[in-house]
C-alpha positions as CSV (number, residue, x, y, z in Angstrom):
1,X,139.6,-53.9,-138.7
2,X,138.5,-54.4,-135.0
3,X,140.8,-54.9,-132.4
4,X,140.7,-58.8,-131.7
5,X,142.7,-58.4,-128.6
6,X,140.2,-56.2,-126.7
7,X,137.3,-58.6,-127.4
8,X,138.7,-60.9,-124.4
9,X,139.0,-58.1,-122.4
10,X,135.3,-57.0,-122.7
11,X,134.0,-59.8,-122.3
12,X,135.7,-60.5,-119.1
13,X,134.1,-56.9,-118.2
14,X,130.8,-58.3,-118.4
15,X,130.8,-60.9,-116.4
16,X,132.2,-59.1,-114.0
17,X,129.9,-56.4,-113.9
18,X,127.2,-59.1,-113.9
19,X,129.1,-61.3,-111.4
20,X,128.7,-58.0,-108.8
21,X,125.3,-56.9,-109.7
22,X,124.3,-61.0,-108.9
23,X,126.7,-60.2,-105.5
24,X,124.7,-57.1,-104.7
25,X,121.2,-58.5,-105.1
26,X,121.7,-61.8,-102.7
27,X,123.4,-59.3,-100.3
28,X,120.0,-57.5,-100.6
29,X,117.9,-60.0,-100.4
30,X,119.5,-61.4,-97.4
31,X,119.6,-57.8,-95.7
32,X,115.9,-57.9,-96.5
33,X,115.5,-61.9,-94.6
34,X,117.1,-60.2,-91.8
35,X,114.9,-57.2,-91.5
36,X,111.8,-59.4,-92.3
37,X,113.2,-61.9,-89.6
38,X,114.3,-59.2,-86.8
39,X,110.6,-57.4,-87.2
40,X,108.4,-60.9,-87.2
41,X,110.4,-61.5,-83.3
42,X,109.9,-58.0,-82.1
43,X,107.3,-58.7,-79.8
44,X,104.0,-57.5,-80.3
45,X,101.2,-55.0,-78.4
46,X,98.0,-56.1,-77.1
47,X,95.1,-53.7,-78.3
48,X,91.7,-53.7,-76.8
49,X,89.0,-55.2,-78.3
50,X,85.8,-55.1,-76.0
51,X,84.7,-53.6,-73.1
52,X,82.3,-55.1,-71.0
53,X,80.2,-54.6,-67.6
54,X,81.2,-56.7,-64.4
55,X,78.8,-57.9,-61.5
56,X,81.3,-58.3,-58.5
57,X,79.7,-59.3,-55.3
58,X,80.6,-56.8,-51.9
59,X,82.7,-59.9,-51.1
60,X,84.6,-60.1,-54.3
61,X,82.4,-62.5,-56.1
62,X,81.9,-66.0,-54.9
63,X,80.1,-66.8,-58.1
64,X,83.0,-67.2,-60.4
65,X,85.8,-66.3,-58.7
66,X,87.1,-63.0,-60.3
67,X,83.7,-62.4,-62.2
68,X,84.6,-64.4,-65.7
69,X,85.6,-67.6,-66.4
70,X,88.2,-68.8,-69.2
71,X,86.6,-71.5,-71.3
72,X,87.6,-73.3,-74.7
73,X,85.3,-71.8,-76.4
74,X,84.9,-67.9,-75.0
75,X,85.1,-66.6,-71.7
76,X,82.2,-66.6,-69.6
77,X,81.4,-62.8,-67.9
78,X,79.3,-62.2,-64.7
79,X,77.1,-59.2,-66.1
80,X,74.8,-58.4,-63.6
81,X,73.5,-60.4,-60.4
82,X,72.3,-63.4,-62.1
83,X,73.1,-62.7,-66.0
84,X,75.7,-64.5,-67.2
85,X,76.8,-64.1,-70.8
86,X,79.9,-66.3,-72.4
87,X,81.7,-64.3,-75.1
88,X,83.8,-65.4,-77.8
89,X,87.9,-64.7,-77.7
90,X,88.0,-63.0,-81.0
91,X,85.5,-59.8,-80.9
92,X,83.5,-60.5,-77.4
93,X,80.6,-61.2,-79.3
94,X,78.4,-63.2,-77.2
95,X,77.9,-66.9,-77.8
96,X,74.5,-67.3,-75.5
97,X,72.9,-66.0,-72.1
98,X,71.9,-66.9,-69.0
99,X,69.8,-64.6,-67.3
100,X,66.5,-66.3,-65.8
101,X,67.8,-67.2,-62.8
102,X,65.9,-66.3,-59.4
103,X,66.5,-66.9,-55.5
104,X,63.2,-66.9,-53.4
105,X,63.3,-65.5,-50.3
106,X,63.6,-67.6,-47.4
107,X,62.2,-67.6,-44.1
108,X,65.1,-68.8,-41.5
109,X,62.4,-69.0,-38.8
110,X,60.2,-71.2,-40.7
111,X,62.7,-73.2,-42.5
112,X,64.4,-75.9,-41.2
113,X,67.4,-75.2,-43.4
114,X,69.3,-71.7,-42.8
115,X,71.6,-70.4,-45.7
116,X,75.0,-68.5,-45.9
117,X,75.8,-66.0,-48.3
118,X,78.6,-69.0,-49.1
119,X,76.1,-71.0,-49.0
120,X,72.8,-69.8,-51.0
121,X,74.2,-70.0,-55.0
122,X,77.2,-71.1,-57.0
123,X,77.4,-71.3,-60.7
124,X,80.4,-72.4,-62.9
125,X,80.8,-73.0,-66.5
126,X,81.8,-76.7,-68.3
127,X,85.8,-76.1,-69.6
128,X,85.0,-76.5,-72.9
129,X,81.8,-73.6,-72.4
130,X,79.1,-75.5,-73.5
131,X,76.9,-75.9,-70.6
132,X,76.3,-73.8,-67.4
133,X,75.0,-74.9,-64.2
134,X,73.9,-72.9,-61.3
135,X,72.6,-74.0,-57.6
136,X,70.4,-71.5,-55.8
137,X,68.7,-71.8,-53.0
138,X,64.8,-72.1,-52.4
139,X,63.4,-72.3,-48.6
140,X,64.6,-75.6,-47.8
141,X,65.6,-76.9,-51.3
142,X,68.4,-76.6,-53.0
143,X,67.5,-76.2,-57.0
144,X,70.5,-77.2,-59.5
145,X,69.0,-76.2,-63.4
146,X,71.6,-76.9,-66.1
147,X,72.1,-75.1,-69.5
148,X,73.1,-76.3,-72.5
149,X,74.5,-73.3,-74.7
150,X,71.8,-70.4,-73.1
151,X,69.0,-73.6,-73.3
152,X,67.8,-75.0,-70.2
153,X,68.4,-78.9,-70.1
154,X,66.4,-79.6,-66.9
155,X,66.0,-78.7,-63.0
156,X,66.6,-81.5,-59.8
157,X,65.5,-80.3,-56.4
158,X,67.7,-82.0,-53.3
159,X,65.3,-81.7,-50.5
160,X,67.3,-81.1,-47.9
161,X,65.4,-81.7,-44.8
162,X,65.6,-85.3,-45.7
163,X,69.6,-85.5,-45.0
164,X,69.0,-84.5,-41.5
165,X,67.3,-86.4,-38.3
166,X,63.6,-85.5,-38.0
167,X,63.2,-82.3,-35.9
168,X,66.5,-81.2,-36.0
169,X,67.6,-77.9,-38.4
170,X,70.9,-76.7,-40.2
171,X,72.8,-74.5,-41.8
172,X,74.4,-74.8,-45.4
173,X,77.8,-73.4,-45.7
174,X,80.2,-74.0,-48.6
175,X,78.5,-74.3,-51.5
176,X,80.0,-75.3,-54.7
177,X,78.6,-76.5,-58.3
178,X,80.8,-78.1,-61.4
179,X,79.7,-79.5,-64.4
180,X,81.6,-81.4,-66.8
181,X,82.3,-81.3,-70.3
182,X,78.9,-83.8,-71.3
183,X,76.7,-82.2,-68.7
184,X,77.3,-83.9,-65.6
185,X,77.1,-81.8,-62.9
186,X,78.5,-82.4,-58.5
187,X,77.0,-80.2,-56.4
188,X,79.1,-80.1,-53.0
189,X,78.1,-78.2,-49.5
190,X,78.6,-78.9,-45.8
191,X,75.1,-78.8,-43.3
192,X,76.3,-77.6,-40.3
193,X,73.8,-78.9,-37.0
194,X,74.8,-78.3,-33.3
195,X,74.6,-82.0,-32.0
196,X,76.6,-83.7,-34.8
197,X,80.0,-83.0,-36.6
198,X,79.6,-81.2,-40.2
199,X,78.6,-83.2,-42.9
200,X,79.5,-82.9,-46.2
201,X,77.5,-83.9,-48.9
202,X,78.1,-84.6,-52.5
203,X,75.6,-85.2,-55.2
204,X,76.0,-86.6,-58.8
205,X,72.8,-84.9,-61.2
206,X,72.0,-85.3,-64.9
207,X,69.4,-82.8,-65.9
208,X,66.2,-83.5,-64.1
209,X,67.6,-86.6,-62.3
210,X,69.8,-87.1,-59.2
211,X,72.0,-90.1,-60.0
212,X,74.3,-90.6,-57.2
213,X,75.1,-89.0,-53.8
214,X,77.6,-89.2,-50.9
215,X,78.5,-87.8,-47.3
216,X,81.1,-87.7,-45.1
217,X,83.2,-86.0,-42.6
218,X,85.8,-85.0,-46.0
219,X,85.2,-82.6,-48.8
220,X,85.4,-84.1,-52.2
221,X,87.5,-81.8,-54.6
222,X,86.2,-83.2,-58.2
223,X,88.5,-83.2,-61.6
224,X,87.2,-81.2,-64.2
225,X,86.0,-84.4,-66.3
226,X,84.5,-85.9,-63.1
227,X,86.2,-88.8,-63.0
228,X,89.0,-88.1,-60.0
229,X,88.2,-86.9,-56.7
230,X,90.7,-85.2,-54.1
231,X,89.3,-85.4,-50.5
232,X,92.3,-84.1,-47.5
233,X,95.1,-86.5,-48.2
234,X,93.4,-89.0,-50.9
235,X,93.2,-89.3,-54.6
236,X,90.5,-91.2,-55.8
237,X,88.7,-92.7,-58.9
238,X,84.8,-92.0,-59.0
239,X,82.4,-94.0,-59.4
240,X,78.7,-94.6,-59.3
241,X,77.3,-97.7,-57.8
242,X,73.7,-97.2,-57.9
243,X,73.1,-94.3,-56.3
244,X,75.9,-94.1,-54.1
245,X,78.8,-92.0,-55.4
246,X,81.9,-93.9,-54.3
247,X,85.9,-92.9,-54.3
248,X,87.9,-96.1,-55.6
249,X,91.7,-97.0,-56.4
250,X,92.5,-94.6,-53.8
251,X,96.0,-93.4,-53.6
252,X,97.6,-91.5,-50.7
253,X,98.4,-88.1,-51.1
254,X,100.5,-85.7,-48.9
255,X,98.7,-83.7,-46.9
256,X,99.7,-79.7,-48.4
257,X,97.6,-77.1,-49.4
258,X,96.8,-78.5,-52.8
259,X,96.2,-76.6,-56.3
260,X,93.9,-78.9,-58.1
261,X,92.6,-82.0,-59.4
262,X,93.5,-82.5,-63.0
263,X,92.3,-84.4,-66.0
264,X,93.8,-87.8,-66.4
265,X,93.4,-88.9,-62.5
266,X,96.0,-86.6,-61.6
267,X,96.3,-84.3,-58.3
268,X,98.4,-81.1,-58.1
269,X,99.7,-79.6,-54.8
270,X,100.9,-76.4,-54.2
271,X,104.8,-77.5,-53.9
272,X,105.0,-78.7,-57.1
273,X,104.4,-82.4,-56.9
274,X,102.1,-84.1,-59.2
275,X,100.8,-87.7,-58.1
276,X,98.2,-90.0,-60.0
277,X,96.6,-92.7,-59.8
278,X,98.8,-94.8,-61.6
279,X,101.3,-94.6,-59.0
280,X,104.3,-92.7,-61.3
281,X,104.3,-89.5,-59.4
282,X,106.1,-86.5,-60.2
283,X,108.3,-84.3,-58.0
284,X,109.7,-80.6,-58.9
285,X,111.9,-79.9,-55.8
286,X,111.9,-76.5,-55.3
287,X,109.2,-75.0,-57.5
288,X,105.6,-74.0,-56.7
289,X,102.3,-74.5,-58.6
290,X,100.5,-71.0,-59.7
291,X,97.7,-71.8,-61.9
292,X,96.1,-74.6,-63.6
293,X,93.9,-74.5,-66.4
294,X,90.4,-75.0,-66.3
295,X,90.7,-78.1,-68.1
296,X,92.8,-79.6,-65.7
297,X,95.6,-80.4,-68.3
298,X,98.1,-78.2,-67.5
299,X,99.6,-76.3,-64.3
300,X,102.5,-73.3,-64.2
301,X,105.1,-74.3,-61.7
302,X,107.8,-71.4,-60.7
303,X,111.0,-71.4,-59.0
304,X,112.6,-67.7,-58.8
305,X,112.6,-66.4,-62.5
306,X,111.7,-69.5,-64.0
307,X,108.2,-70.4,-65.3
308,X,107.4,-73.7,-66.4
309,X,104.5,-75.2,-68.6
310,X,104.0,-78.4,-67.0
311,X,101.8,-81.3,-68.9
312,X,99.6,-83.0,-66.0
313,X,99.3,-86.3,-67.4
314,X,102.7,-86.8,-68.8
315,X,104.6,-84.6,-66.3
316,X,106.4,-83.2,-69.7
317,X,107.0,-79.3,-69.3
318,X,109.1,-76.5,-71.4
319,X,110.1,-72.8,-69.3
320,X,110.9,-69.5,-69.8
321,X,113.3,-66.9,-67.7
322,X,111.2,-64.3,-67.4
323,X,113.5,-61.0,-67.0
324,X,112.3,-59.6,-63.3
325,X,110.6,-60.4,-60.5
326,X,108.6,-63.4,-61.2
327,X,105.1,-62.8,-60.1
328,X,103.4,-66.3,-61.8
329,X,100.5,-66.1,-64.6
330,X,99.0,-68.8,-66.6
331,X,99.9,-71.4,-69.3
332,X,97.3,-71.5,-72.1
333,X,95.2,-74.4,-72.7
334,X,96.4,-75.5,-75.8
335,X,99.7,-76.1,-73.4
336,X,102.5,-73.8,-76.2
337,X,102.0,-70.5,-74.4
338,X,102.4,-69.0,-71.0
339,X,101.2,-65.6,-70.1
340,X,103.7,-64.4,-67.4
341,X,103.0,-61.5,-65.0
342,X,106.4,-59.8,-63.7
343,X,107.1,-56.5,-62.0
344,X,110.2,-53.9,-62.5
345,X,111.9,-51.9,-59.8
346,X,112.2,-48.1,-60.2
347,X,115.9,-48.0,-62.8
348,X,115.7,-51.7,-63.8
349,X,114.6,-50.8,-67.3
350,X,116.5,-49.1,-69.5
351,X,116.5,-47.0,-73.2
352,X,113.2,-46.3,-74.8
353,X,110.6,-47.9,-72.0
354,X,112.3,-46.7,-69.4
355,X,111.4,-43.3,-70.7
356,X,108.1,-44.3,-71.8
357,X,107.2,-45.5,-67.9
358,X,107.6,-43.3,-64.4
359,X,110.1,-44.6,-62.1
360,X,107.9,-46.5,-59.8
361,X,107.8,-50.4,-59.3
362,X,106.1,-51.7,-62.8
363,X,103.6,-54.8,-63.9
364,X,103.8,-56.3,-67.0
365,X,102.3,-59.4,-68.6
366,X,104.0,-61.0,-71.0
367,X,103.1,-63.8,-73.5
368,X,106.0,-66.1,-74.1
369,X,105.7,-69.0,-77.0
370,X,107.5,-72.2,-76.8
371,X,111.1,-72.0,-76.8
372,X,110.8,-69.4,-74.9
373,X,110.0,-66.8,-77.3
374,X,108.6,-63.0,-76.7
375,X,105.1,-62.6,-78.6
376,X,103.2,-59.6,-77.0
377,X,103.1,-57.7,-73.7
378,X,101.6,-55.0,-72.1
379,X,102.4,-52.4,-68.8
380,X,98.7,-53.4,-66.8
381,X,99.2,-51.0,-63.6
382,X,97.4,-48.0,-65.6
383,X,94.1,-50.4,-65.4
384,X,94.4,-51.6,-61.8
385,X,93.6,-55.2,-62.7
386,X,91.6,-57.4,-60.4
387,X,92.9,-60.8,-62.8
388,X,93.9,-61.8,-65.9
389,X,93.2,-65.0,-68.2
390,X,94.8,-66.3,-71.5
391,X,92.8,-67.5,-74.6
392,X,93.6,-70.8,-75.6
393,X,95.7,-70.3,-78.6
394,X,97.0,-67.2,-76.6
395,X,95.8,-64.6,-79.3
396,X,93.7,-62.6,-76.3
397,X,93.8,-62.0,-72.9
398,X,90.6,-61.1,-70.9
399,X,91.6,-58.6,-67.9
400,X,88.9,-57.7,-64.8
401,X,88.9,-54.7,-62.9
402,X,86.7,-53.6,-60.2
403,X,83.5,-53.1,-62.4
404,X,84.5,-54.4,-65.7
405,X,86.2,-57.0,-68.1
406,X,88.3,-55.9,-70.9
407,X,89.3,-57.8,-73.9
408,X,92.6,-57.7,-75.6
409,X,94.3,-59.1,-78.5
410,X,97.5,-59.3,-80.4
């Protein structure tokens, strides 16, 4: 007969030898979690992923700033002297070309109108990339033509003999074109004449047609969406009454170097402060404005090792600590990433990239995610970088050097 007395007792053995194995698997699974876990916040490397030629003028390009231009929808590379080519974020494919672009030659002794090297051409791109508009000069005409994704939307001529007294001649210093996000595009430039006090002049254009225009002894500063203007120590709405192009609801604004004029009727200076026309200003004591986006929605404030993603409009922000010496950066334009540029004395690093770098002061860039979170970063000295700009969902960053644009990802 069968020992009834050692049934209990192997049964009891069972369950425990189940109850473990049970034990042993969530302890597995939850070494796994933490493994899976650790590895998804180790922050990424950027790899490249294009390479492209740069046009940079012997002056450092006064086209488009450092030779590209972030947009929405690509960036927006100076190729060659008048070819400009927008590529998109994820392979630098390009997106469409402009490349028929020409400056006549002009006579200063049988002009009435003399031209700068300021002062003869400006282009700039629409923050969401769509259109492109460039002003060139043309004897005494200034010619604004206006693209549309690589497709020409229309020319306006500004004549610009007609701003002055009869008989009397100028120079044109200063010039700047912007176009918005629907097309509209403010040419701005100062005529310079020995009698009289410069005049600036600002013009309004839709495609073929001149729709509005101002002067004045101030320099308008327009928002990106056209609708705010900064001139000296005055924020401003704009508006169009006919065909002047007035500055309404104006709105006093300390007069410090300031950083831009930002979607939303708001104006940025370089301490910090935010002010709009609605009156509800907003003050950072102690903190600095780097960057703001092309958009005009968001600006990076710093103060020491802090960097902070600051919402225009709203005046809401989130920050990071970065680890060294601040050196600013950008915040993306989707406003839940900055990309932070910091430097590291010779012995401040320690274990593994300490080795991996010589003992020399070091630049990094570093993209953070809100809170504060380490995604990817890179060591940028070996490539001697001229500038630096985010993608909008931070995925890419496109890096100029002295005669080219790389493109990076993570």
């Amino acid at each position: 007969m069968p020992d009834q007395a050692a049934q209990p007792a192997d049964t009891k053995s069972r369950a425990w030898r189940y109850t473990r194995l049970v034990v042993i698997l969530l302890i597995a699974g939850v070494l796994v979690a933490l493994i899976g876990w650790g590895l998804g916040r180790r922050p990424a490397a950027y790899r490249r992923a294009g390479r492209f030629p740069l046009y940079m003028d012997k002056g450092g390009d006064l086209l488009l700033g450092c030779g590209i231009t972030p947009c929405l929808t690509g960036f927006c590379v100076r190729e060659d002297a008048f070819v400009f080519i927008l590529r998109d974020w994820e392979t630098g494919k390009a997106r469409w070309q402009v490349s028929d672009i020409t400056i006549p030659y002009a006579d200063p002794k049988k002009s009435a109108i003399s031209w700068t090297p300021e002062g003869e051409f400006h282009a700039a791109v629409s923050p969401d990339g769509h259109f492109f508009v460039a002003a060139a000069a043309e004897d005494a005409t200034l010619r604004v033509r206006t693209w549309r994704d690589g497709t020409s939307q229309g020319e306006a001529a500004l004549s610009l003999p007609s701003l002055l007294p009869k008989g009397r001649k100028a120079q044109v210093q200063h010039l700047l074109a912007g176009v918005t996000d629907g097309g509209r595009c403010f040419v701005v430039f100062d005529l310079i004449t020995r009698a009289k006090p410069t005049i600036n002049h600002a013009f309004a254009i839709e495609g073929n047609d001149v729709i509005a225009h101002y002067s004045g002894p101030r320099v308008p500063h327009f928002s990106p969406d056209g609708n705010t203007v900064l001139y000296r120590d005055t924020l401003a709405r704009v508006v169009i009454d006919g065909k002047a192009l007035r500055f309404a609801d104006p709105v006093t604004v300390p007069d410090i170097k300031y950083r831009g004029v930002g979607a939303g009727s708001v104006a940025v200076t370089e301490d910090g402060s935010i002010y709009r026309l609605s009156g509800k200003h907003t003050l950072m004591k102690g903190f600095t404005c780097d960057t703001v986006t092309i958009s005009g929605r968001y600006a990076l404030l710093c103060k020491g090792n802090i960097s902070r993603a600051v919402e225009l409009k709203t005046g809401s922000f989130w920050e990071i600590d970065v680890p060294r010496e601040n050196q600013g950066g950008d915040v993306t334009e989707d406003g839940r990433h900055i990309l932070a540029l910091f430097a590291t004395k010779p012995g401040s690093l320690t274990g593994l990239l300490r080795n991996a770098v010589s003992e020399q002061q070091n630049h990094f860039i570093a993209l953070y995610a809100n809170p504060n979170r380490l995604c990817a970063w890179m060591r940028i000295d070996p490539l001697r970088p001229t500038s630096w700009w985010p993608s909008p969902d931070g995925r890419a960053v496109a890096i100029t050097t002295e005669r080219e644009c790389l493109l990076y990802r993570w």
